[in-house]
Every structure is written in C-alpha cells, then in structure tokens.
N, C-alpha and C positions, 0 to 999 in steps of 0.2 A: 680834693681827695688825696691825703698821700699814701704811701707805700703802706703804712699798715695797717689802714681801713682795707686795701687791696686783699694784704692777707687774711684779715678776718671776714670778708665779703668772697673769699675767690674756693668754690667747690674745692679746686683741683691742687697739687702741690707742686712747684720746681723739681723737677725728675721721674714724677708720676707719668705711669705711661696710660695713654689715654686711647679713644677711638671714637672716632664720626658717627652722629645720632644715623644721618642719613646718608654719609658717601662709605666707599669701602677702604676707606684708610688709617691708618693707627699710628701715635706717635710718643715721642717725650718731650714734655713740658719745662724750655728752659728760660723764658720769662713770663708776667703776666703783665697783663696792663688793665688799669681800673676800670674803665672805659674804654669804648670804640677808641683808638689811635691810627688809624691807617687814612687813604687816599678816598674822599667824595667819589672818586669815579672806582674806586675798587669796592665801595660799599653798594655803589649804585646800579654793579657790574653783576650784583646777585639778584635773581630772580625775585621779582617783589612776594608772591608767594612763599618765598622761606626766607624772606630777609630776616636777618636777626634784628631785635633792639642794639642800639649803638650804646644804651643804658646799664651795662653788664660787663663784668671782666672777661676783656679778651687774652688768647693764650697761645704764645708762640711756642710754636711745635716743630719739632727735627720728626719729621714723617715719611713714612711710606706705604708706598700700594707694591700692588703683586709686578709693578711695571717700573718702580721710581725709587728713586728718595729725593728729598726736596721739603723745602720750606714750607711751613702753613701759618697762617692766623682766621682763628676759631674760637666763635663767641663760647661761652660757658654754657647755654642753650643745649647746643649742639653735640656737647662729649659725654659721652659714659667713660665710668672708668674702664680698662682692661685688664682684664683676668686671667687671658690665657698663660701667664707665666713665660712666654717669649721674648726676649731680648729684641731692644728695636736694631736693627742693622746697619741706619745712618751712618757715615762717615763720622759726622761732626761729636755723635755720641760720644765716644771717647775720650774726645778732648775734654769736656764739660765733666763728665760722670764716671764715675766709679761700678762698681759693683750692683748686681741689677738684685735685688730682694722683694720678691711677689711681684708687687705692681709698681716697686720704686726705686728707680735710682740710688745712689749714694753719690752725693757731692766731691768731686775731687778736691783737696786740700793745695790750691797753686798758691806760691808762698814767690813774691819778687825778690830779686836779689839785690 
C-alpha cells in the first residue's frame, strides 16, 4: 500500500483535530500510517477486548488530556472528529501548523535554505 491509497482509505486528515471513541483525549493529526506500524508488545499491550484491527490507518496524534500533552497512535476505529472549535495546546502544534479553522489545522509553509 503506498501513501496515496493511505489518503483515499484514511477518514481523518493531517491537521484535523480529532478525539478518542473511548478515552478522554483529543488531539491533531500529524501523520498517518496505512496500517498497524508500531511494536507487537505495544499492540499487545491493549486490552484484547478493544484491541483494534492492525488492518486500518493508524494516526499520529500531538494530544492531550485535562493532565498532559503527549504523543499518541490511534487506530481510525477509534477517533471521531472534534467539534468543539478549541485549539489543541501541544507544544509541538506549532511547529507543524498554522492557523486552526473549525476542526483543521493549516499547514505551515517551511521552505529550507
């Protein structure tokens, strides 16, 4: 599978701010991956019960709870979009994004020298 089956197969978009079907966190989407790509023991490390298919785009998330900010990876299963109109708070936002409109980001334009 490459990258633009990802895109046309992935709900969610790079800079869409998202949030957890079932935990109480919410974030922005700054890559996706077609497939399961992380660690057998961090797949295995989820409750069998809600484990996700490993068959679905996963989606790296700049996230936070009412306690944190921190890294996530979250199957597609798992996110609804978010609506509230809030800016995520991450540190790393910034660097990545631009300007937050509804539920999306705007890409920053970095140009090397």
């Amino acid at each position: 599978m490459n990258r633009e089956t990802v895109v046309r197969d992935a709900k969610f978009s790079i800079g869409q701010v998202v949030r957890h079907r079932l935990f109480p966190f919410r974030g922005v989407i700054y890559d996706v991956d077609p497939v399961f790509a992380n660690s057998e023991e961090w797949w295995l490390s989820i409750p069998e019960a809600v484990r996700p298919s490993k068959d679905q785009p996963y989606y790296h998330l700049f996230a936070e709870n009412s306690d944190s900010s921190y890294e996530a990876y979250v199957s597609q299963q798992n996110l609804l979009p978010d609506d509230s109109g809030d800016p995520v708070t991450h540190p790393a936002v910034d660097t990545l994004f631009g300007e937050l409109n509804g539920d999306l980001y705007s890409l920053l334009n970095i140009q090397s020298h």
